[in-house]
TORPA-4810 file (N, C-alpha, C, O; in nm, 3 decimals):
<nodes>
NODE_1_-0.175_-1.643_-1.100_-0.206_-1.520_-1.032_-0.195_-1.403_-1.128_-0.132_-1.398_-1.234_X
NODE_2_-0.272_-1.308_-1.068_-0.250_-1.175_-1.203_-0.264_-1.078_-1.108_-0.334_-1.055_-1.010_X
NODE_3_-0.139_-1.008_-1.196_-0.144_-0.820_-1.097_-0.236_-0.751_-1.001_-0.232_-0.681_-0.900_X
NODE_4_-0.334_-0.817_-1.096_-0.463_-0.722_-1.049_-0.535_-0.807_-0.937_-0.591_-0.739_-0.851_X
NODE_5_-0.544_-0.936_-0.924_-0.557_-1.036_-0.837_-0.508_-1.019_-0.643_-0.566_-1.037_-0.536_X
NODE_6_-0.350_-0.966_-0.697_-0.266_-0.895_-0.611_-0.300_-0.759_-0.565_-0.278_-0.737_-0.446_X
NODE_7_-0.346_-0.666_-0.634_-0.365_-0.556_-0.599_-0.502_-0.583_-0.521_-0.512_-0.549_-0.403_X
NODE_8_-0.593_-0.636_-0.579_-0.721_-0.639_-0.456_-0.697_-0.744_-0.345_-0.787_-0.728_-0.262_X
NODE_9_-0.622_-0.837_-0.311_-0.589_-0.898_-0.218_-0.517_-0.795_-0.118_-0.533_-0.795_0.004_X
NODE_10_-0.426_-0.697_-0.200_-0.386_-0.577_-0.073_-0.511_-0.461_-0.079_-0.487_-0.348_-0.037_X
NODE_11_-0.576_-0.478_-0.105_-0.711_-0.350_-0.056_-0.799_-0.466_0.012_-0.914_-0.425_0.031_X
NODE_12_-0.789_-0.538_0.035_-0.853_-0.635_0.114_-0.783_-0.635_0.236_-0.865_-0.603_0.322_X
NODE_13_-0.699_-0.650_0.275_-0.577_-0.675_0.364_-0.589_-0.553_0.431_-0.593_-0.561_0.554_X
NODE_14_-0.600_-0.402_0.364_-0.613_-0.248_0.393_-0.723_-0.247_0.459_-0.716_-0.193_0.569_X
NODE_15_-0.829_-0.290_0.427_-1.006_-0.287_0.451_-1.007_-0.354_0.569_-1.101_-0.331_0.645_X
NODE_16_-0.923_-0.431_0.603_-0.903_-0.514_0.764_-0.849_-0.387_0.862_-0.844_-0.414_0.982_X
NODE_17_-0.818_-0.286_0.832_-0.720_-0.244_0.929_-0.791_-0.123_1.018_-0.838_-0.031_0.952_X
NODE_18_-0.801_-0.118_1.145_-0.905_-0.064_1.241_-0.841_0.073_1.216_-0.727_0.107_1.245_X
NODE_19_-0.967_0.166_1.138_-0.961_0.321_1.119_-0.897_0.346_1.023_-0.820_0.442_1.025_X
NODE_20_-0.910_0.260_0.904_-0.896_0.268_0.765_-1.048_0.281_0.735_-1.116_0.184_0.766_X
NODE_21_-1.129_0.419_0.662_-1.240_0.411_0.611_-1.295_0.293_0.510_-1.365_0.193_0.517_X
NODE_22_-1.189_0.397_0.372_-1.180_0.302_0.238_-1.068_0.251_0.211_-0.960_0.289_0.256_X
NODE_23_-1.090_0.149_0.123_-0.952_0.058_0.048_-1.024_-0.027_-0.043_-1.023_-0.150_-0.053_X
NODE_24_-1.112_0.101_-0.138_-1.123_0.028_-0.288_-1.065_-0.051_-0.348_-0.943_-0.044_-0.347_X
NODE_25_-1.124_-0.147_-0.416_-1.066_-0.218_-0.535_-1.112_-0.126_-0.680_-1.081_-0.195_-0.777_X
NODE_26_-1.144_-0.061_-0.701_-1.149_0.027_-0.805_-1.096_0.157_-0.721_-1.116_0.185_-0.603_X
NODE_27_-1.003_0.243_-0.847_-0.970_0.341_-0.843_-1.104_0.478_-0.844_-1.181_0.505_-0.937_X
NODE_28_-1.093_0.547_-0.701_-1.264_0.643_-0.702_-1.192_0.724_-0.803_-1.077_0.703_-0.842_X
NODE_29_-1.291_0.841_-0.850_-1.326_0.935_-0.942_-1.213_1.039_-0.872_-1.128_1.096_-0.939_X
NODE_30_-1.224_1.052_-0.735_-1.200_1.160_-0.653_-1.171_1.156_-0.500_-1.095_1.059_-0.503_X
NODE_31_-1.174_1.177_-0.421_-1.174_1.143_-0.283_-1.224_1.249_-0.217_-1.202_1.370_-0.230_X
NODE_32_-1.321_1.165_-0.119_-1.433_1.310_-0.055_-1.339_1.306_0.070_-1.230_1.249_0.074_X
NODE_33_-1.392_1.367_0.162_-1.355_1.362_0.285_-1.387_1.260_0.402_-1.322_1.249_0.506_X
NODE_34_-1.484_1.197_0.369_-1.616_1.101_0.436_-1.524_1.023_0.443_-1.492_0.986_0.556_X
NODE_35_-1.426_0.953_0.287_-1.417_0.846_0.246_-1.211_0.818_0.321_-1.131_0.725_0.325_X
NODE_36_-1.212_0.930_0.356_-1.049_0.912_0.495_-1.068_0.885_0.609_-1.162_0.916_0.682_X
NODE_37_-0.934_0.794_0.636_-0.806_0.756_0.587_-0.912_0.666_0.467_-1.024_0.615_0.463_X
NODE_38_-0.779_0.689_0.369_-0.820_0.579_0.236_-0.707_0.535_0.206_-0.603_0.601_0.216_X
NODE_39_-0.718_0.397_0.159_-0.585_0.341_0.110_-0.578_0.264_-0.027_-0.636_0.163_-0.066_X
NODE_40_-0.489_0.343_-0.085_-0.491_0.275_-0.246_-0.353_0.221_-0.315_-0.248_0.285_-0.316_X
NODE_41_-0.371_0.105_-0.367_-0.224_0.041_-0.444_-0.201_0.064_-0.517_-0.307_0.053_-0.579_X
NODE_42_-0.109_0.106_-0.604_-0.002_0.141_-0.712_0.088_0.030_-0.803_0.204_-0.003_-0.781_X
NODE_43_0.039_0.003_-0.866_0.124_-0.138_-0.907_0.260_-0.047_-1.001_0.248_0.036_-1.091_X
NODE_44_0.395_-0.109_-0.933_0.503_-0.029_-0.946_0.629_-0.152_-1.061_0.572_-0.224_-1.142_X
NODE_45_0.733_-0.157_-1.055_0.784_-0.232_-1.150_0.796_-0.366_-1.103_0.809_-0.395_-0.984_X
NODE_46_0.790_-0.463_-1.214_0.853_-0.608_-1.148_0.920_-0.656_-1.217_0.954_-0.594_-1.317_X
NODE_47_0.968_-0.789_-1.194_1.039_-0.916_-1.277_0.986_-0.992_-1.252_0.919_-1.024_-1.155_X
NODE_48_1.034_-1.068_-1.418_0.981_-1.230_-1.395_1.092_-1.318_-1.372_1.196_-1.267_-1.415_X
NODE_49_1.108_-1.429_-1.321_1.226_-1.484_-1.316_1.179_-1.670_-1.309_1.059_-1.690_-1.289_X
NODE_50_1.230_-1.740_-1.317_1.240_-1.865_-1.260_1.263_-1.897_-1.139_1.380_-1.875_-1.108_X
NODE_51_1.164_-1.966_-1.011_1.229_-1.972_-0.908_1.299_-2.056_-0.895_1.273_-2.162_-0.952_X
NODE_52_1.408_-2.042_-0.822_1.456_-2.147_-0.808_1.470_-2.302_-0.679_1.536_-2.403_-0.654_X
NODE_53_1.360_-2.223_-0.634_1.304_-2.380_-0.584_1.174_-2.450_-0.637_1.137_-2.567_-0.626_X
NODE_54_1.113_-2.332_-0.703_0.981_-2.404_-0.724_0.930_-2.503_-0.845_0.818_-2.548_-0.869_X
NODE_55_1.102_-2.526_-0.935_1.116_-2.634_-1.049_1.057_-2.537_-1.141_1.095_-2.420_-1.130_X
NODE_56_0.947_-2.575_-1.253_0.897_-2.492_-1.322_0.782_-2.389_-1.326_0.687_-2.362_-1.399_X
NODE_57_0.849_-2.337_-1.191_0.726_-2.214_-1.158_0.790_-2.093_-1.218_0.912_-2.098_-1.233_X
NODE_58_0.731_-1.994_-1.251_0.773_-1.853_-1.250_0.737_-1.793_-1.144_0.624_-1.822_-1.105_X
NODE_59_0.850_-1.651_-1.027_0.777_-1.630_-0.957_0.800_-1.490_-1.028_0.899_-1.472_-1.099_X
NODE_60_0.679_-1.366_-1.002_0.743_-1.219_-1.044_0.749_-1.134_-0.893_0.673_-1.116_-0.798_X
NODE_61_0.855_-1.103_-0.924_0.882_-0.986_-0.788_0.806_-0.819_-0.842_0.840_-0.752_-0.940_X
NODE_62_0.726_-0.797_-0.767_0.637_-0.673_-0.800_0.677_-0.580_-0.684_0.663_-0.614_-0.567_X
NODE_63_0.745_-0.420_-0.735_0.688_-0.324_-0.578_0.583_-0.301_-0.598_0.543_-0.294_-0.714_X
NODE_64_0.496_-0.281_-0.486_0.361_-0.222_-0.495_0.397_-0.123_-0.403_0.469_-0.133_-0.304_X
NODE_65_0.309_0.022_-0.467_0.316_0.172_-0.391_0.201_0.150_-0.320_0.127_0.067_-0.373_X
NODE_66_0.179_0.177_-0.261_0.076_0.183_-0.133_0.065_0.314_-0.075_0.168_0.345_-0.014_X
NODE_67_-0.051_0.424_-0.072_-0.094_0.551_-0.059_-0.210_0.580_0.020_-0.329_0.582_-0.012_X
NODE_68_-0.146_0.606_0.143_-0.279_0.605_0.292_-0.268_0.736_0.271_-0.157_0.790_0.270_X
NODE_69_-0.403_0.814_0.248_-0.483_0.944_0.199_-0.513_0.968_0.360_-0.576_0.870_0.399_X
NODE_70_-0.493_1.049_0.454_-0.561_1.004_0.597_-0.631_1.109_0.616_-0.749_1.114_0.651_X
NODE_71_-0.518_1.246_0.577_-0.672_1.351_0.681_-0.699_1.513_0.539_-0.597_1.571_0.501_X
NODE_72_-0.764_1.534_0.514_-0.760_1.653_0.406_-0.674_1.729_0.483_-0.660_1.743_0.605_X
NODE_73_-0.592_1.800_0.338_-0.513_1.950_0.374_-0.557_2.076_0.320_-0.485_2.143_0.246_X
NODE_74_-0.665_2.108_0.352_-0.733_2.235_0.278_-0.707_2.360_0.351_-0.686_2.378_0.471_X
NODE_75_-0.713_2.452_0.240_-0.670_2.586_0.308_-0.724_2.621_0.380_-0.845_2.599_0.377_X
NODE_76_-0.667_2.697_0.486_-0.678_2.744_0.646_-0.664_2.611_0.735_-0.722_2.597_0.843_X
NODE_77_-0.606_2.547_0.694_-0.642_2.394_0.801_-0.482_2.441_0.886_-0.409_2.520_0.826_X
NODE_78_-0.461_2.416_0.951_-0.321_2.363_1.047_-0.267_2.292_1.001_-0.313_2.180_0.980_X
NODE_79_-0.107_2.343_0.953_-0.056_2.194_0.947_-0.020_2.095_1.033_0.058_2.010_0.990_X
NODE_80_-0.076_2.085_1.185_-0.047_2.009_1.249_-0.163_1.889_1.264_-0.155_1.780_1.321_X
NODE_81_-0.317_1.972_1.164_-0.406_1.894_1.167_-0.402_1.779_1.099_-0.369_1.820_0.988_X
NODE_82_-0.414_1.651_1.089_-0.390_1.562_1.062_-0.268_1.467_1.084_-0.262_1.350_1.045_X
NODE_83_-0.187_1.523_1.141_-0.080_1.488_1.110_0.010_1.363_1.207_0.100_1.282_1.190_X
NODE_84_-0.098_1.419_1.334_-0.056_1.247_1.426_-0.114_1.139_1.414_-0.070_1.037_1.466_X
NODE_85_-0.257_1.143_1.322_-0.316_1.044_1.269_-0.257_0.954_1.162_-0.291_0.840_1.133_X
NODE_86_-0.155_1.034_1.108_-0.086_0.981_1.004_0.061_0.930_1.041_0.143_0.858_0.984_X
NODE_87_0.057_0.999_1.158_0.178_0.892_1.201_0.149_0.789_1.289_0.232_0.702_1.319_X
NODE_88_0.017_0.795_1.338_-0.007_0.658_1.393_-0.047_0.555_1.299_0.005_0.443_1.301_X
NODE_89_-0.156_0.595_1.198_-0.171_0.476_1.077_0.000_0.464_1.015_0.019_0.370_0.937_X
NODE_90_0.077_0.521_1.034_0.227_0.470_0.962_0.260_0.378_1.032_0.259_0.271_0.972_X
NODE_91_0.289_0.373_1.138_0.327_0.275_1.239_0.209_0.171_1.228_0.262_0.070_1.274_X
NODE_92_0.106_0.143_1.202_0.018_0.054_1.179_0.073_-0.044_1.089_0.104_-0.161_1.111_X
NODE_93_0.082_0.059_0.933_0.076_0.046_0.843_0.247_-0.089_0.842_0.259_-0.211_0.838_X
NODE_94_0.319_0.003_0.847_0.449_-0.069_0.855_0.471_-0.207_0.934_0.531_-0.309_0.901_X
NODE_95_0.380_-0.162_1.087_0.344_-0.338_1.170_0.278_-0.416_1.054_0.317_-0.533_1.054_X
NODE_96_0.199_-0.391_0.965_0.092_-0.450_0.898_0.188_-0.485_0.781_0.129_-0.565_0.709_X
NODE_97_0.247_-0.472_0.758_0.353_-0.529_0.658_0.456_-0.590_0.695_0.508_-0.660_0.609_X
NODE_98_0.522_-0.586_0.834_0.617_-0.681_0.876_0.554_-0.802_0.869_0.605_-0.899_0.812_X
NODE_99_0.379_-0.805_0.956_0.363_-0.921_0.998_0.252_-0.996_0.895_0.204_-1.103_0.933_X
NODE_100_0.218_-0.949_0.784_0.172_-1.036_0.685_0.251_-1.077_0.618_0.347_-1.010_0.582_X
NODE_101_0.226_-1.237_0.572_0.313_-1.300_0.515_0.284_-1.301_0.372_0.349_-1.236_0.290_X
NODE_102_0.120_-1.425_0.329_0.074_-1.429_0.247_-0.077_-1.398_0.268_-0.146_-1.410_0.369_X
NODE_103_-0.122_-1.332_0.076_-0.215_-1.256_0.117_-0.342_-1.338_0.077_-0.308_-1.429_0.001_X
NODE_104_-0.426_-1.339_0.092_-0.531_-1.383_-0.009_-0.549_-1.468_-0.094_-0.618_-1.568_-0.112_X
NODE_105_-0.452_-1.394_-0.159_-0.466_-1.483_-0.313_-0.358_-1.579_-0.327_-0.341_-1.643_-0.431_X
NODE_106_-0.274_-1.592_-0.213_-0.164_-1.641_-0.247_-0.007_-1.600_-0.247_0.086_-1.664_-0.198_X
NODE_107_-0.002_-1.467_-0.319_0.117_-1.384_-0.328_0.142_-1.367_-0.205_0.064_-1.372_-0.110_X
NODE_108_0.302_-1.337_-0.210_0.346_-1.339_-0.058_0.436_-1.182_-0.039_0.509_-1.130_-0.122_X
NODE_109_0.403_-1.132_0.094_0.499_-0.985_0.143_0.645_-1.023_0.128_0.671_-1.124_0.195_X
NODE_110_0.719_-0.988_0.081_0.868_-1.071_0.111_0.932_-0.930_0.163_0.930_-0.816_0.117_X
NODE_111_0.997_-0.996_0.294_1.066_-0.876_0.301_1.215_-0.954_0.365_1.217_-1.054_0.437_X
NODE_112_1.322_-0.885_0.321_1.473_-0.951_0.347_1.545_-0.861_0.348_1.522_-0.743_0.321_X
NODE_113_1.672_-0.928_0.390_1.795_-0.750_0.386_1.839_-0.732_0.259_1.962_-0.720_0.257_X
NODE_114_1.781_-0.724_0.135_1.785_-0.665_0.057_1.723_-0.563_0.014_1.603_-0.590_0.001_X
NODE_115_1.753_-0.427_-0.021_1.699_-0.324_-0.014_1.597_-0.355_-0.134_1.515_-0.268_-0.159_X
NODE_116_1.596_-0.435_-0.185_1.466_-0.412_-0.332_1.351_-0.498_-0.261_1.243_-0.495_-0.320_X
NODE_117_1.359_-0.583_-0.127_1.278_-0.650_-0.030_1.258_-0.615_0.075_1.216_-0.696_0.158_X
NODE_118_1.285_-0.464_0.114_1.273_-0.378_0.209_1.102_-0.294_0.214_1.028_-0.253_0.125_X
NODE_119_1.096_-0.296_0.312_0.961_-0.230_0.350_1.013_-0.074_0.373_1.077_-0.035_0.470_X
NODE_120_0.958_0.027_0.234_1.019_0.165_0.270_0.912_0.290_0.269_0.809_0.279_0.203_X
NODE_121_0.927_0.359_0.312_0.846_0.457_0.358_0.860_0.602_0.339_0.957_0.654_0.396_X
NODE_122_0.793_0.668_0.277_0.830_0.852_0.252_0.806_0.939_0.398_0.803_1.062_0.409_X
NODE_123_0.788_0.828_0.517_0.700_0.942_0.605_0.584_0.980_0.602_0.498_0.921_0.536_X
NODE_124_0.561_1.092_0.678_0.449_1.175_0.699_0.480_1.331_0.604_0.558_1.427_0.608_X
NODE_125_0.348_1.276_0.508_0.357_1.386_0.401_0.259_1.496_0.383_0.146_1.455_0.356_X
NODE_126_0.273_1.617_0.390_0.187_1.727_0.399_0.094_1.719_0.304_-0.026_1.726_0.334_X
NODE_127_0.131_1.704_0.194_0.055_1.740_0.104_0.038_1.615_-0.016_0.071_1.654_-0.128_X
NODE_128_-0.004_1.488_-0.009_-0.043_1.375_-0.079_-0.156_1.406_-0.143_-0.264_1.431_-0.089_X
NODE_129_-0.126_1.405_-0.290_-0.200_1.455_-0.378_-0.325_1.349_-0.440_-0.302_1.236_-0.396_X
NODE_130_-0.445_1.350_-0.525_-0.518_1.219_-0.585_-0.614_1.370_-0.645_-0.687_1.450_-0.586_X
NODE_131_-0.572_1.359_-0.778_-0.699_1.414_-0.800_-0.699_1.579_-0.784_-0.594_1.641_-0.807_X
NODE_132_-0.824_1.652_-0.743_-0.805_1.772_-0.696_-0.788_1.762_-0.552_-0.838_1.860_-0.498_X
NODE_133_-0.728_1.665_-0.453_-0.798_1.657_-0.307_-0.638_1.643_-0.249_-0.550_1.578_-0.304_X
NODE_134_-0.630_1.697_-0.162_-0.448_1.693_-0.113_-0.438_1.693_0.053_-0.452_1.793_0.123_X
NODE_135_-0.415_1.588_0.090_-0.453_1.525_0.237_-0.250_1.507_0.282_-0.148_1.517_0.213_X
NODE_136_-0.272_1.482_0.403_-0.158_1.446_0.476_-0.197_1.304_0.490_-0.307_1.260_0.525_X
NODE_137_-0.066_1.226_0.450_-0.032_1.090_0.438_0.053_1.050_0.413_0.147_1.129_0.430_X
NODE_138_0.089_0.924_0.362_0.225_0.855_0.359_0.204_0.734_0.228_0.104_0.665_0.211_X
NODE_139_0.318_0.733_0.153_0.357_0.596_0.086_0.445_0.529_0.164_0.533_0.563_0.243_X
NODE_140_0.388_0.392_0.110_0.492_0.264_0.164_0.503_0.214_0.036_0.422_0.246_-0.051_X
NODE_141_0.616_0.123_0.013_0.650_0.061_-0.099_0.689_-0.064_-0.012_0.746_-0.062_0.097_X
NODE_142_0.631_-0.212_-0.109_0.687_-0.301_-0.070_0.743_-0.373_-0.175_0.788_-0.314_-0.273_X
NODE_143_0.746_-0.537_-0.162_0.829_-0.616_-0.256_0.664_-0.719_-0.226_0.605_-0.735_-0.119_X
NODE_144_0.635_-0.767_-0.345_0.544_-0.890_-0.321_0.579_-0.976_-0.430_0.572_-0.935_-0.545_X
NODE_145_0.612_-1.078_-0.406_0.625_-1.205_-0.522_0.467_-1.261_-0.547_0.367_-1.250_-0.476_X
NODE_146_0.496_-1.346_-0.715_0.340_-1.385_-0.706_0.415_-1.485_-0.800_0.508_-1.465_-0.878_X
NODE_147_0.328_-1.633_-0.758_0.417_-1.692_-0.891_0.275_-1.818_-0.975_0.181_-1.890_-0.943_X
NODE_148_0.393_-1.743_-1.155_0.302_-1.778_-1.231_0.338_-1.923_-1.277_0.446_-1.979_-1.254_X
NODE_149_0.216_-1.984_-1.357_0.235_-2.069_-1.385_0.223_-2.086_-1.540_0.246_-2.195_-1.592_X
</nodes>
């Protein structure tokens, strides 16, 4: 499996989700307005380790940042505009990560009571930046294992 394998298996997974516009596998230039809610992955730190059930597998524990772009914040807008849309795709978003296990490609959501396997969340954010374009949205961070061979 490879990083990048992982990262479009979760914009695939995103692209499933009812009133998600986009969820590129390439990073856009920019983000129009057309193209929200948008959802894009962040490949964040990992390890490699030996599992230890899988004999001579490697598995790597990866966070992936995850960045739902949902409604533009442009001047004169309300800040109340956008802003229940983004807390309903949060609550989506977060169901949508309890209940996937494995994705696509294989790699799996792990989530456990360990806080580095915790599904965590910044909230509902005023001002989520990409570019010149600054929308109300939210990061999630998860834990995904992928194991190499």
């Amino acid at each position: 499996m490879s990083v990048n394998a992982t990262k479009n298996a979760l914009q695939a997974l995103h692209r499933a989700v009812s009133g998600v516009t986009s969820a590129p596998d390439a990073y856009p230039a920019s983000l129009e307005t057309a193209d929200l809610p948008c959802v894009l992955t962040y490949i964040g730190p990992g390890v490699t380790r030996w599992d230890s059930h899988g004999g001579d597998m490697k598995r790597r524990e990866r966070q992936c940042i995850i960045r739902w772009y949902v409604a533009p914040a442009a001047l004169g807008v309300g800040v109340d505009e956008g802003m229940q849309q983004a807390i309903d795709l949060l609550d989506t978003a977060i169901a949508l990560y309890e209940d996937t296990d494995t994705l696509s490609n294989g790699a799996q959501i792990h989530l456990s009571e360990s806080d580095a396997q915790a599904i965590r969340d910044s909230g509902v954010l005023p001002n989520l930046s990409y570019g010149e374009a600054v929308c109300r949205g939210f990061e999630v961070t998860i834990s995904v294992w992928e194991w190499v061979s």
